[in-house]
Each structure stands twice: as structure tokens, then as C-alpha cells.
C-alpha positions in Angstrom: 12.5 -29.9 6.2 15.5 -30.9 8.4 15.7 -30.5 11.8 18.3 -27.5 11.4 15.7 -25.6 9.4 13.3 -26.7 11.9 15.0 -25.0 14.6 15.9 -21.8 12.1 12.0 -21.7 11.7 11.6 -21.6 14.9 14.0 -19.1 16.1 13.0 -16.3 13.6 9.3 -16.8 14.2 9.8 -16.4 18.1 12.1 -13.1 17.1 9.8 -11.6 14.6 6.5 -12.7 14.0 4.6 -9.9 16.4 6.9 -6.9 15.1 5.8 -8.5 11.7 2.2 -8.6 12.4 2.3 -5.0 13.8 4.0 -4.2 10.6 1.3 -5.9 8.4 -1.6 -4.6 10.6 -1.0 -1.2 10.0 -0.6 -1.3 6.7 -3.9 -3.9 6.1 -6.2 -2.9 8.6 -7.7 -6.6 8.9 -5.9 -8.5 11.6 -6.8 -11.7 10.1 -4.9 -10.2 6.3 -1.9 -9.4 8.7 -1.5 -12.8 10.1 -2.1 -14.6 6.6 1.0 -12.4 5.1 2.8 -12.8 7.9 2.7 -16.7 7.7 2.9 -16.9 3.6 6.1 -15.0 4.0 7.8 -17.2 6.3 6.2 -20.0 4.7 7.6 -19.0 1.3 11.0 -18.2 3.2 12.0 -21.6 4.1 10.0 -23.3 1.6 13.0 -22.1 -1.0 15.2 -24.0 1.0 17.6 -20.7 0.6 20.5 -20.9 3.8 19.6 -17.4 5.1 23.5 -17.1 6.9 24.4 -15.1 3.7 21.6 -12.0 4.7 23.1 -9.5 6.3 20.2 -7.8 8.1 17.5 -10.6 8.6 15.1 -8.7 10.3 15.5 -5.5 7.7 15.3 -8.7 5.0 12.3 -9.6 7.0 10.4 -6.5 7.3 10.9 -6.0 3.0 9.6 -9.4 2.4 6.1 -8.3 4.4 6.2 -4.8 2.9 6.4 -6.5 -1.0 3.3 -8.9 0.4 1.2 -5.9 1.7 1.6 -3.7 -1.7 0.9 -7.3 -3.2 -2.4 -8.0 -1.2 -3.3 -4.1 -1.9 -3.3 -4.9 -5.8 -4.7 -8.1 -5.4 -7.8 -6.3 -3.4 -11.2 -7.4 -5.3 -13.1 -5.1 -3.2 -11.4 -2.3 -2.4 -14.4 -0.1 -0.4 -14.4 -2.8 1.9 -13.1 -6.1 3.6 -14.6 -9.4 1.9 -17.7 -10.9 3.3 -15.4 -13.7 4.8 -13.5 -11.9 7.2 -16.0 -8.8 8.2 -17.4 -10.8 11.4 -14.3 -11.8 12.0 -13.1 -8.2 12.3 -16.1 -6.4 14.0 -14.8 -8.8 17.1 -11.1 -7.4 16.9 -13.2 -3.5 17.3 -10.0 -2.2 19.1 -7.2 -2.9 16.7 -9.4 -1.9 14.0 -10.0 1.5 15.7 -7.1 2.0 16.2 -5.6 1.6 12.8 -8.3 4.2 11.6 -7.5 6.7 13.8 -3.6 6.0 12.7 -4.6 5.8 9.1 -6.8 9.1 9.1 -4.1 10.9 10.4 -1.4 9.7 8.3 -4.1 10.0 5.2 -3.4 13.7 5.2 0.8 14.2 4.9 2.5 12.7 1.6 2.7 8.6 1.6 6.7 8.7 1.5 6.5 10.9 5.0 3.6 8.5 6.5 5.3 5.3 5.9 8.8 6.5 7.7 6.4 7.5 10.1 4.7 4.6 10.2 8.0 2.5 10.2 9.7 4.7 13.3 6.8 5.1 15.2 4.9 1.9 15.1 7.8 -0.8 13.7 10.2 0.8 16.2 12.7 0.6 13.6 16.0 3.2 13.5 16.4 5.4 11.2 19.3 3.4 9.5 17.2 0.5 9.2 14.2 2.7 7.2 16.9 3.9 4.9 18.3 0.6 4.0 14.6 -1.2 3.9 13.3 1.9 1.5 16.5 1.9 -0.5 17.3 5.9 0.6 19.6 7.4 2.0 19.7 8.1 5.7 18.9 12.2 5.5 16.0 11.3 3.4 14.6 9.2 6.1 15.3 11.6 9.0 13.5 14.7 7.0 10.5 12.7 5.8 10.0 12.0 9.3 10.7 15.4 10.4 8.7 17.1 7.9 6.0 14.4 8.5 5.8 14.9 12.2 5.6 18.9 11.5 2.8 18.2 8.9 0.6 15.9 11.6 0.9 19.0 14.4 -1.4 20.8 12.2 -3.7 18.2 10.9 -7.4 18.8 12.6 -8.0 15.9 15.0 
């Protein structure tokens, strides 16, 4: 790797790697899952040797690339009731995040997926409107409603 992709490395991971980890998080649960995506899609990024000046949105390009990973690692799950053996210890010490992603995730559990993840996206990725659109391949109304209609759904969930 040339110093130029060096220094594009560089750059985007300083820009996005925490808004990508956030992103992973919440839709893995296991901190330590998050960070491995996170890192095998950059990895796999500049290990193509592709110029990246011809994407037009990097970090909407970014945010897909970690979305496709995390449906990937959900399929790829051996034991889905449960993180493997390997990283369990390793997540009773990060008790906070965890908690916090199950109180997210129960919430969200109870309104339709497509609503939950725009939520999930606006609320948590901090990402506009426009952006969800164009990551989820809808159009902009879509988003706005599902969020809408989301929102109204989670007033009346039970806490």
C-alpha cells in the first residue's frame, strides 16, 4: 500500500470508524463483533485497491458496506441464543453498552423491522433522512413515515 492510500486510510478511519462502530453495535449487540466488522470492512476497502474518488457519498457508501457485514455476521451466527464462549467474558465487562443495546433492542423488538431500523439509523447513526433513503434504496417519504409511524408505535409500547 502506497503512501497515498496510507494517508486515505487514515483519513476515513479518523472520520468514521466511531459512527461505524455505533452503527455495528446496535445492530450486534457484542462490542467486540462491532469492532471486528468495522475493521474487516475497511480492511476489505482498501485491500481492493479500488480509487474511492469515484463514490459519491463515502460515508452513505460506508455505512452500506457495515450494514451488508452485520446481515452477513447475523447469517453466519452458529449460536444464535447466545454470544460464543470466546467473547461472553469479554462482554460481561462492557455491562453498560450491553445494557443499553437491550433496553434499545426491546423497545424496537415490538414496531415492524423496516420502522426500527430508520429509527435506529436517525436516532442512533444521526443520519438525515436523505441519507436513510439513499442507504435503504427508498424513497425519501418512505423514510420520513416509517420513522413517523415508528415513533407513534414506540409511545405506546409498555416500558
Amino acid at each position: 500500500m502506497n503512501g497515498k492510500r496510507l494517508d486515505e486510510l487514515e483519513r476515513v478511519i479518523v472520520l468514521y470508524q466511531d459512527m461505524l462502530f455505533r452503527f455495528a453495535f446496535f445492530r450486534t449487540g457484542s462490542r467486540a463483533d462491532a469492532e471486528d466488522i468495522v475493521q474487516e470492512v475497511f480492511l476489505k476497502m482498501f485491500d481492493s485497491g479500488r480509487d474511492l474518488s469515484h463514490v459519491c457519498n463515502l460515508k452513505s457508501y460506508l455505512y452500506r458496506c457495515v450494514a451488508n457485514a452485520c446481515a452477513d455476521w447475523r447469517k453466519g451466527r452458529c449460536d444464535v441464543g447466545g454470544l460464543p464462549a470466546d467473547r461472553a467474558a469479554e462482554e460481561e465487562t462492557d455491562g453498560a453498552w450491553k445494557e443499553e443495546y437491550e433496553r434499545i433492542d426491546r423497545l424496537l423488538a415490538g414496531i415492524p423491522c423496516e420502522q426500527a431500523e430508520v429509527i435506529r439509523m436517525r436516532c442512533i447513526d444521526g443520519l438525515g433522512f436523505g441519507e436513510i433513503a439513499d442507504m435503504l434504496g427508498i424513497p425519501l417519504p418512505t423514510a420520513k413515515s416509517r420513522f413517523r409511524y415508528g415513533i407513534e408505535k414506540l409511545r405506546t409500547v409498555k416500558k
